[in-house]
N, C-alpha and C positions, 0 to 999 in steps of 0.2 A: 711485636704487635700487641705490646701490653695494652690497653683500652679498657679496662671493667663497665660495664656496659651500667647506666643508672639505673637505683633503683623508682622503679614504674609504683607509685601508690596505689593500693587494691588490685593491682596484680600481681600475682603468684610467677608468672612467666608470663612473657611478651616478646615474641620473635616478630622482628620488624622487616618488611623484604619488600620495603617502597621506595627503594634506595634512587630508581629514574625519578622519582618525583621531588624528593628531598633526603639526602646523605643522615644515616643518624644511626649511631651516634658519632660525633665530633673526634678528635686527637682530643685529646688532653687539652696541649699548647691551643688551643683553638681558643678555646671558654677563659682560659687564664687572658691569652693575648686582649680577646675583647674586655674583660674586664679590666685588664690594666689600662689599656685606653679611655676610660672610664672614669678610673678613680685615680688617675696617676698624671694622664697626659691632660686631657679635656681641651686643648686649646684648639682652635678654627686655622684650618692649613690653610698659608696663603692671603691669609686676613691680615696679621699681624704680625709686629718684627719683635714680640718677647718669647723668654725661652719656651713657654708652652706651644705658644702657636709653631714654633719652629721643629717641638718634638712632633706635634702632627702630620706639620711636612713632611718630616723624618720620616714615620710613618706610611706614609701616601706612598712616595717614592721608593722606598727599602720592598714596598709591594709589588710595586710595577716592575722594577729588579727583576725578584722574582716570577715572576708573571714570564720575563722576558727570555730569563733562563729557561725556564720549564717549558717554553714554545719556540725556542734559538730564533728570536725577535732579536735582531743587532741593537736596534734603537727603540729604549724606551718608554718615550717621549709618545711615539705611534700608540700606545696604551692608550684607551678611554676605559676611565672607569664607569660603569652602569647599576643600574639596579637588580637587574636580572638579563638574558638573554633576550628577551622578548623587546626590551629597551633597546639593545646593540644593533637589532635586526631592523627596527624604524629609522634610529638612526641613519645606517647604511643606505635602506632604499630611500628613505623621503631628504635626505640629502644631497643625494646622486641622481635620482632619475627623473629625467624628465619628457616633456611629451614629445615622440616621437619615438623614446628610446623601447629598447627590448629586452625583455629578463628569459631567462632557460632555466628551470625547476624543474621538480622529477614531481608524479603525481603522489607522493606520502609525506610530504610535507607538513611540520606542526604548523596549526593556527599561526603562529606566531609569524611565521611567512607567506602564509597562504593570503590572512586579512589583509596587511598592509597594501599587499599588492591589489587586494580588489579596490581599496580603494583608489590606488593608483592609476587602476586602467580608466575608472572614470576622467582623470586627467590627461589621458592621452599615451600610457604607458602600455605597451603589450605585453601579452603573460608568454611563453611556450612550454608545454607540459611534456616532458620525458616518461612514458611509463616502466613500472618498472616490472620485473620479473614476479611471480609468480611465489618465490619465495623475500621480496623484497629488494633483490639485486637490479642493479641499474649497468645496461651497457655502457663503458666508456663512448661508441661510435654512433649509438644512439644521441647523448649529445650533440657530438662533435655535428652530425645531421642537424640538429637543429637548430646550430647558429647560424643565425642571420647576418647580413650587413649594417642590420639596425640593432643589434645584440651588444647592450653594453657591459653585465653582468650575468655569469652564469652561479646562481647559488644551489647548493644540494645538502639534502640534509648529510653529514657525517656516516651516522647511524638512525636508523629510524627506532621511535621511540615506542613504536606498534609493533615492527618486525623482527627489532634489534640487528639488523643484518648491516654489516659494515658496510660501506658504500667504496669504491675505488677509486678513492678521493686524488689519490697521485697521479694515477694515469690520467684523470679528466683534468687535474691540475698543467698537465704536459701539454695536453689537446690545447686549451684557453691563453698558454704562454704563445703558442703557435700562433692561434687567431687573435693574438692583441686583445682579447676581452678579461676584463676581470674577472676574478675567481674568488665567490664567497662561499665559506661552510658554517652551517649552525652545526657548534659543538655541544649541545645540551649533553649529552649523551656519554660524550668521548673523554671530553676535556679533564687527563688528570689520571684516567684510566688506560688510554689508550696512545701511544706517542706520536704525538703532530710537531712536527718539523716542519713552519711555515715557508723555509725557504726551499729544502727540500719536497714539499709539494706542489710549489711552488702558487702559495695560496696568499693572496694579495688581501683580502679581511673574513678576519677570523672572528667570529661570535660566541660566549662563552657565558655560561652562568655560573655563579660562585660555590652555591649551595647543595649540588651535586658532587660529581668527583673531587672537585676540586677541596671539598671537606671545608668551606666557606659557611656564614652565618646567611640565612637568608636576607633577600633584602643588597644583593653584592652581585656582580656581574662584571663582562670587559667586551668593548668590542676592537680588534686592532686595526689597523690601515695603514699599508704598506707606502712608503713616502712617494708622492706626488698623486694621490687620492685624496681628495682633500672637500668631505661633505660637508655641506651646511648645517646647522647645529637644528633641532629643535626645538631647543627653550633657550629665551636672549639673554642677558642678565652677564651680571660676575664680573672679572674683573676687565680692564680695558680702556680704551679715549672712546667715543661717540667719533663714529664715522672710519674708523680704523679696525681692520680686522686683525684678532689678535689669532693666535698658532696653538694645533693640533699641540697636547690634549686641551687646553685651557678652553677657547671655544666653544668644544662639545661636554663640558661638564660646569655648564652654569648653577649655582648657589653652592652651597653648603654641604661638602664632601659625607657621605656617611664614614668617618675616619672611624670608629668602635668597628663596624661593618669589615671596613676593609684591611685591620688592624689583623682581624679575626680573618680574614680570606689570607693576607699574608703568610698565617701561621698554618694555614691548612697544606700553602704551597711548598714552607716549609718543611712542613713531616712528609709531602709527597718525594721531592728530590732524594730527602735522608731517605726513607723505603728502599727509593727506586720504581720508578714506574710499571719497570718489567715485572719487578717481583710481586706489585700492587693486579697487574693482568694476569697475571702466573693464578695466583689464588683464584679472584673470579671468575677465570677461564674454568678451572676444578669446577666450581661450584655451578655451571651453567650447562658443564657435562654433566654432572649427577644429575642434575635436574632433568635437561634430556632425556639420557638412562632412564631414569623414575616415570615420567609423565609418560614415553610412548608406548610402555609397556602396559597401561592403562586403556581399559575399553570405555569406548566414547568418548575419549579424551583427543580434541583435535590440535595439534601449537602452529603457531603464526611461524613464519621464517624459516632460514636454514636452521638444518639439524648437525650442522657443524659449529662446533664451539668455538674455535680457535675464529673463525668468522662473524661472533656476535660480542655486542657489547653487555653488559651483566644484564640480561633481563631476557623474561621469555612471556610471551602473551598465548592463550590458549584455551578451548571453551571444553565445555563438558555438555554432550548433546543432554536435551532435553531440559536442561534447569538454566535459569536466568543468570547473566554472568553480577547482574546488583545481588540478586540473591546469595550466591555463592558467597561474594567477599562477605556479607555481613553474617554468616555464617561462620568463614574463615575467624574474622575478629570476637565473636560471640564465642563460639562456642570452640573455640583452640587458643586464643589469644594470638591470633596469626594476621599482620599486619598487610593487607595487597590492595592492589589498586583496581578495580574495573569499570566500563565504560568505553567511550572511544578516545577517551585521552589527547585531548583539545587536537586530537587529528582525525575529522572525520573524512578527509579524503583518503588516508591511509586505510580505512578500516571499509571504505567504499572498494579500495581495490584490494583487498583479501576476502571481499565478500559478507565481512563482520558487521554491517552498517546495517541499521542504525543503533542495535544491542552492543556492539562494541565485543570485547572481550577480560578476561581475569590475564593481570600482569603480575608475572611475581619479578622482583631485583632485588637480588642479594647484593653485598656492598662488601668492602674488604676487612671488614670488622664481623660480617656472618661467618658462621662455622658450618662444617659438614654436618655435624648433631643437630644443625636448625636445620638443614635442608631435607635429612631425615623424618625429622620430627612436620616439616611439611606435606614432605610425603606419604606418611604415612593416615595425616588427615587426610587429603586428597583419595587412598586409598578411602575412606571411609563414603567423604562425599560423592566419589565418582558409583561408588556400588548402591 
């Protein structure tokens, strides 16, 4: 886990633990790979039959490989590349659903799937809301209740990105194979850290942002779809006849690939395999107990979720009675050099059913490049703030 963390200009120390919102620092291989696509490769994948354009290709594909390994994806062609998750996620629904049809959602839901859908219902689409437990968890049979005969997609988030509480993604995966409905998860959260086995879960599209676990450049994302789902694209364009529809991925990824972008996602999928994923959880799991440990022993300190680690994904959300959770962070970053996120974290439904809405809460996420001396050295400012 060699990685020398960069040096931060006019800081002295900088512990960074926003790792749900964006992974940092990089591999190594990450920064180099984008650069070399950069200054080495440059040519347009798919455009053109010289050797540059075809080392792009190279590129593109050598991605999607990987991508396909790392989620035991047989075919991966089923790969769309995206810009973020929140792209993969319009994709799927404004592709697929139409009026009359029915979605099943749990009520903690990021924006990212909450919007599209509103504007969906104005089309004629119904929403059904699972809620969920108290510390984030969602019944498997709760769902299962709430499909309908007009149900054509049940999506749930992974992990919630408010809760951090693992969802049981496999077992609602089981239920959905039974009732013949599709099965989506946004993997913001999971992807990279946590091992998903689409056929094993038997999850029919997968949503995935680049720039989290997956140790991607921002700006990089994937959505998959399992063969014979077959959405409409959003944007027309790229290559193809007029009047012919052309095939999953080309379709859904009209213009101009970000090939540097996903040069750089490649290599991030790279160092994950070499790791090992398990060993990549191993760590963060550590790190999510100490935290734990630290914060409950704390007065006035309340945390979002389960208090079991081996159940959450690297991140824990949690207030300090009486002081603003904006105030805190800017506190955090001022005056410790301590990097966190707070608010309601573009999920205010989540934070309506923890009770945290509309102040939101302080998120800390460590990443697998943090050390236990930063998680100390957090705590022990927390020690400062909370008294």
């Amino acid at each position: 886990m060699k990685n020398p963390k960069p040096k931060i200009r006019n800081q002295k120390s900088l512990i960074y633990l926003d790792n749900a919102a964006t992974s940092f620092p990089k591999p190594e291989s990450v920064y180099r790979g984008i650069d070399y696509v950069l200054r080495r490769i440059g040519g347009n994948p798919g455009r053109s039959g010289h050797r540059m354009a075809l080392d792009a290709s190279r590129v593109i594909f050598e991605t999607r490989e990987s991508i396909a390994e790392l989620f035991n994806i047989k075919d991966s062609s089923r790969i769309v590349f995206t810009k973020n998750v929140t792209e993969a996620i319009n994709l799927a629904f404004k592709g697929l659903l139409r009026k009359g049809d029915n979605v099943v959602i749990t009520n903690i839901e990021h924006n990212a799937v909450v919007k599209p859908l509103m504007r969906l219902e104005k089309t004629g689409v119904s929403v059904t809301k699972v809620s969920a437990k108290k510390d984030g968890g969602i019944n498997p049979k709760d769902v299962e209740k709430a499909i309908a005969k007009n149900t054509k997609i049940v999506s749930v988030v992974h992990a919630s990105n408010v809760f951090g509480t693992i969802l049981p993604v496999e077992e609602i995966g089981r239920i959905c194979k039974k009732k013949n409905v599709i099965f989506m998860i946004d993997a913001a959260q999971t992807a990279g850290a946590i091992p998903i086995d689409v056929d094993a879960m038997n999850i029919d599209i997968l949503c995935a942002t680049g720039h989290k676990g997956l140790f991607g450049p921002q700006g990089t994302g994937f959505l998959y779809v399992r063969e014979g789902i077959e959405p409409l694209p959003l944007i027309d364009g790229g290559i193809g006849e007029d009047g012919k529809m052309i095939e999953i991925p080309d379709r859904l990824e009209a213009g101009t690939m970000n090939t540097p972008g996903i040069g750089g996602l490649g290599k991030g999928i790279e160092f994950i395999l070499k790791e090992g994923i398990d060993r990549i959880k191993k760590h963060e799991e550590k790190l999510v107990r100490q935290l734990l440990e630290g914060l409950k022993g704390l007065k006035g300190v309340s945390i979002l979720g389960t208090m079991d680690a081996q159940k959450r994904a690297c991140l824990v959300s949690f207030n300090i009675d009486g002081k603003d959770s904006s105030q805190v962070g800017y506190m955090f970053d001022n005056e410790f050099g301590i990097m966190t996120r707070c608010g309601t974290h573009c999920a205010s439904e989540a934070h309506k059913t923890a009770g945290t809405y509309p102040d939101g809460s302080i998120r800390v996420s460590p990443g697998y490049f943090t050390t236990q001396n930063e998680i100390e050295e957090f705590l022990r400012a927390m020690n400062k703030l909370a008294s």
